[in-house]
C-alpha positions as CSV (number, residue, x, y, z in Angstrom):
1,X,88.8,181.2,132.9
2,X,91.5,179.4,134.6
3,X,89.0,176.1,135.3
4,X,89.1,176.3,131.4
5,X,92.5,176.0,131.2
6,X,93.3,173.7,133.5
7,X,90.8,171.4,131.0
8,X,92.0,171.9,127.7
9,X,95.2,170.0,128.3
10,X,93.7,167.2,130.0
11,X,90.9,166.6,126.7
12,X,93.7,166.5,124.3
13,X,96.5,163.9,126.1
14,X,92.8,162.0,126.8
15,X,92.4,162.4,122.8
16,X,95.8,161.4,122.0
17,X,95.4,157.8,123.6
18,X,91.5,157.3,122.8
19,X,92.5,158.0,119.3
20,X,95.6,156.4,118.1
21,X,94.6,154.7,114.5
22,X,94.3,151.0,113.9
23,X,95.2,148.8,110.9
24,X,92.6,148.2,108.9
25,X,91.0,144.9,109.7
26,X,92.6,142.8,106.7
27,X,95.9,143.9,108.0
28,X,95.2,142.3,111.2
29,X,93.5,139.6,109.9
30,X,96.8,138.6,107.5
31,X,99.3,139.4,110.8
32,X,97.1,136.8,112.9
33,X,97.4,134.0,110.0
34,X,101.0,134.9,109.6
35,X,102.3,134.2,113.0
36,X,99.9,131.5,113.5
37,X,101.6,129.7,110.5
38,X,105.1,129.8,112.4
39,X,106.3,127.0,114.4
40,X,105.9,128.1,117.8
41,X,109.4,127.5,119.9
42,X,110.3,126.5,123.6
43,X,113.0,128.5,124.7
44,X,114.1,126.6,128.7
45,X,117.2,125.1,129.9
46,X,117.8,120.8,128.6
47,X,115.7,118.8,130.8
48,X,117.8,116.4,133.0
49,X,117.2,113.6,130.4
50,X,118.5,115.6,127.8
51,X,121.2,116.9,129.0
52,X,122.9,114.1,130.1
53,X,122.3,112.5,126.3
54,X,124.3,116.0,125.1
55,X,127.0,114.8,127.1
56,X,127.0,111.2,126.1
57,X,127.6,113.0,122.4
58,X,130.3,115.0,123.0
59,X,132.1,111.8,124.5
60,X,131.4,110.4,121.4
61,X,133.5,113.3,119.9
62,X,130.7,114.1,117.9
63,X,130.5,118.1,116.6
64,X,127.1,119.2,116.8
65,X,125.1,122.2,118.2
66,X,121.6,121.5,120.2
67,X,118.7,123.4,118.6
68,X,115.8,124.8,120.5
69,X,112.5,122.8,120.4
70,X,110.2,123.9,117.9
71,X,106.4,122.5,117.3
72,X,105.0,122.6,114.1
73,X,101.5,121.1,115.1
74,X,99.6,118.2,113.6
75,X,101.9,115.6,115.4
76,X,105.5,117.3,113.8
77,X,108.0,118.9,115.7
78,X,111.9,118.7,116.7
79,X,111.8,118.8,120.2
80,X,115.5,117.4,122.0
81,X,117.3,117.7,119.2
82,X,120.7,118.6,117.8
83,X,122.1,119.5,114.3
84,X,125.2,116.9,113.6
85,X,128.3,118.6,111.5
86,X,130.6,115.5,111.9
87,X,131.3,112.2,113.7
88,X,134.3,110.7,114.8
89,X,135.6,107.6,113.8
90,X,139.0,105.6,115.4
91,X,141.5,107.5,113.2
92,X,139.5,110.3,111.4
93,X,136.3,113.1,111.6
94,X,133.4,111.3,109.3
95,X,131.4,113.5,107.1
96,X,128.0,113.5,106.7
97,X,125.4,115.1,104.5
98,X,122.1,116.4,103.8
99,X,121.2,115.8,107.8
100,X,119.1,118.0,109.1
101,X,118.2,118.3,112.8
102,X,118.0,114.6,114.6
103,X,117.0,113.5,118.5
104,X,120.0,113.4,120.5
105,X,118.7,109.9,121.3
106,X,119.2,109.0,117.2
107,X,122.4,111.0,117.0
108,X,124.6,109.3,120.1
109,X,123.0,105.8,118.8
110,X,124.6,106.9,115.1
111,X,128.0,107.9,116.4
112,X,128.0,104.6,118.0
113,X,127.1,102.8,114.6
114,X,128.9,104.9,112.3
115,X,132.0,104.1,114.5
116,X,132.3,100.6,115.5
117,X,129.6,99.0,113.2
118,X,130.3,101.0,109.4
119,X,134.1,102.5,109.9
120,X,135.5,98.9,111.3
121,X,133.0,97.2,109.4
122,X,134.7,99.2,106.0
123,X,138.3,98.5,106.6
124,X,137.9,95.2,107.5
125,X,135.7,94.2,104.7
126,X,136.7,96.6,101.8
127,X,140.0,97.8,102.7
128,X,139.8,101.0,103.4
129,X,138.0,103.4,106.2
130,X,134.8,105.7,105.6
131,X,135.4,109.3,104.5
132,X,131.5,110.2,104.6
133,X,127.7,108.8,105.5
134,X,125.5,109.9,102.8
135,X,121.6,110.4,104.0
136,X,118.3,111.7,102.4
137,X,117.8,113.5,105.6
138,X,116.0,113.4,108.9
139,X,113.5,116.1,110.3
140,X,110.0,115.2,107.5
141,X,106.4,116.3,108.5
142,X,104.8,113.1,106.8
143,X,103.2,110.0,107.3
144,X,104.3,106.4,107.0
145,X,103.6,105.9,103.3
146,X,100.3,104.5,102.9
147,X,99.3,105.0,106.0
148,X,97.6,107.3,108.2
149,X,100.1,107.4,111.1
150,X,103.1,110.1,111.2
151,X,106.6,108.2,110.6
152,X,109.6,108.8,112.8
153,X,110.9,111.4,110.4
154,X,107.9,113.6,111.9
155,X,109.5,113.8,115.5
156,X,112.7,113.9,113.8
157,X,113.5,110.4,115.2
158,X,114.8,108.3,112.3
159,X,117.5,109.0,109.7
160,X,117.5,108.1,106.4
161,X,121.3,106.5,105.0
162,X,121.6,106.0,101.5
163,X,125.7,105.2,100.8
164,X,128.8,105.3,102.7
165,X,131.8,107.4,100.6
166,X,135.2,105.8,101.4
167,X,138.8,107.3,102.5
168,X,140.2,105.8,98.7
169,X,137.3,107.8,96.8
170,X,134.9,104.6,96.4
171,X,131.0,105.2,96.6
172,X,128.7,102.1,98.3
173,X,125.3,103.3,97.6
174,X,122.6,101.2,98.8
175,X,120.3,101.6,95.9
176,X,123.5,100.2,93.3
177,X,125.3,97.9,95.3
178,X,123.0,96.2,98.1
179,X,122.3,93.5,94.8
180,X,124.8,94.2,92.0
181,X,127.8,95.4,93.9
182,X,131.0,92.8,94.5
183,X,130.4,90.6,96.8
184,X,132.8,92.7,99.3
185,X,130.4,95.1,98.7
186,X,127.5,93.1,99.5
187,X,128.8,92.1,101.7
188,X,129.8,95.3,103.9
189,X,125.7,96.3,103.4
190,X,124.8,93.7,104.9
191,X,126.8,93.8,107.8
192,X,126.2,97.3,108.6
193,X,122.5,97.0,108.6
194,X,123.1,94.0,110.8
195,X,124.7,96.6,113.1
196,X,122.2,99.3,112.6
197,X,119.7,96.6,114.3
198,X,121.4,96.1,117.5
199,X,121.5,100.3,118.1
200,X,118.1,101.3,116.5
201,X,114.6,100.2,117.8
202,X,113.5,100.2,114.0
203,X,115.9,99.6,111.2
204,X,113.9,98.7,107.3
205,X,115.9,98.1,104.0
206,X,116.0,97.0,101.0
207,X,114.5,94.1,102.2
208,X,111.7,95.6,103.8
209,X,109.7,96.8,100.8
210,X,110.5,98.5,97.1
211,X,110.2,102.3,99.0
212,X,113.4,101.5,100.8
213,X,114.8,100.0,97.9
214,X,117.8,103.5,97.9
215,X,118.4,103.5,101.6
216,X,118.3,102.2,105.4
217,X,115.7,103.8,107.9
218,X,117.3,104.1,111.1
219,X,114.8,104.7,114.2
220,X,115.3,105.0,118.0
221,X,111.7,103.5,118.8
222,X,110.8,101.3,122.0
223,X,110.2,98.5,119.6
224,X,112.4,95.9,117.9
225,X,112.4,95.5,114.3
226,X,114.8,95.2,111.7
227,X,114.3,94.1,108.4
């Protein structure tokens, strides 16, 4: 009789763990395709490399915050990358919009530009300094149109500027002015895409083709191109 009861508690904490109720298959089946649909994230300290361009930024006295890397398969992801709020140009904090999250390398090269090649550049030529940098964005998982190779927007590596607001309220939009603004204006465009070549490995306007008709592409690539 006591063997008996010795048993009876040992069947039912062996019944409470062989028996514990699963989700019906669907369930799991819609869990699996749910969390495989997220982008998986790396969450480690900056590599060397990157860390040293985080402080080359904040010399810049650039405001930004780094984001973690994140890989969205199929050749997109943001890995190394930081979210801009503000630049800084020689007097003022420069605005900027619709950017999403950018490679430090892009970011420090368009502090440098939006600086010394598009600040300067505006007071010199049109009398007053820049208030904000307008862009279509950054971060895009797509291909070079008409093509079957993923643009620099995929790897968050190229930024997209489509008009420059200045300090006295004026608007210089690429897509209006780059051919039917003043010549001041026209002038100013030019000069700043000039500039954009000598910090980007791949810089295409208006001049490039009718899709960048509205805006400037600005790429850090290991190439050379700027059209």
């Amino acid at each position: 009789m006591r063997r008996n009861l010795l048993i009876l508690p040992l069947v039912g904490l062996l019944g409470a763990c062989i028996g514990s109720p699963q989700p019906p298959a669907s369930q799991r089946e819609s869990a699996r395709q749910s969390q495989s649909s997220r982008p998986s994230r790396a969450y480690s300290r900056p590599s060397p490399a990157f860390g040293q361009c985080l402080s080359e930024l904040s010399a810049q006295h650039a405001a930004f915050q780094p984001l973690d890397d994140k890989y969205f398969g199929k050749g997109c992801s943001t890995v190394n990358t930081v979210r801009l709020s503000s630049l800084a140009s020689d007097t003022a904090s420069l605005g900027l919009s619709n950017l999403g999250p950018v490679t430090c390398t892009v970011a420090t090269g368009f502090a440098g530009w939006a600086r010394f090649g598009v600040d300067r550049a505006a007071e010199q030529i049109l009398g007053s300094r820049i208030a904000r940098i307008e862009t279509f964005g950054s971060y895009n998982c797509r291909n070079v149109a008409g093509t079957a190779k993923r643009s620099g927007h995929a790897t968050a590596n190229a930024i997209d500027v489509s008009g420059f607001v200045l300090a006295d309220g004026r608007r210089i939009s690429v897509l209006d002015d780059w051919e039917q603004g003043s010549g001041a204006e026209k002038r100013f465009l030019r000069v700043v895409h000039e500039s954009a070549c000598k910090r980007f490995g791949m810089v295409l306007g208006p001049d490039y083709n009718a899709a960048h008709a509205n805006h400037f592409h600005l790429e850090a690539s290991g190439g050379s191109y700027c059209r």
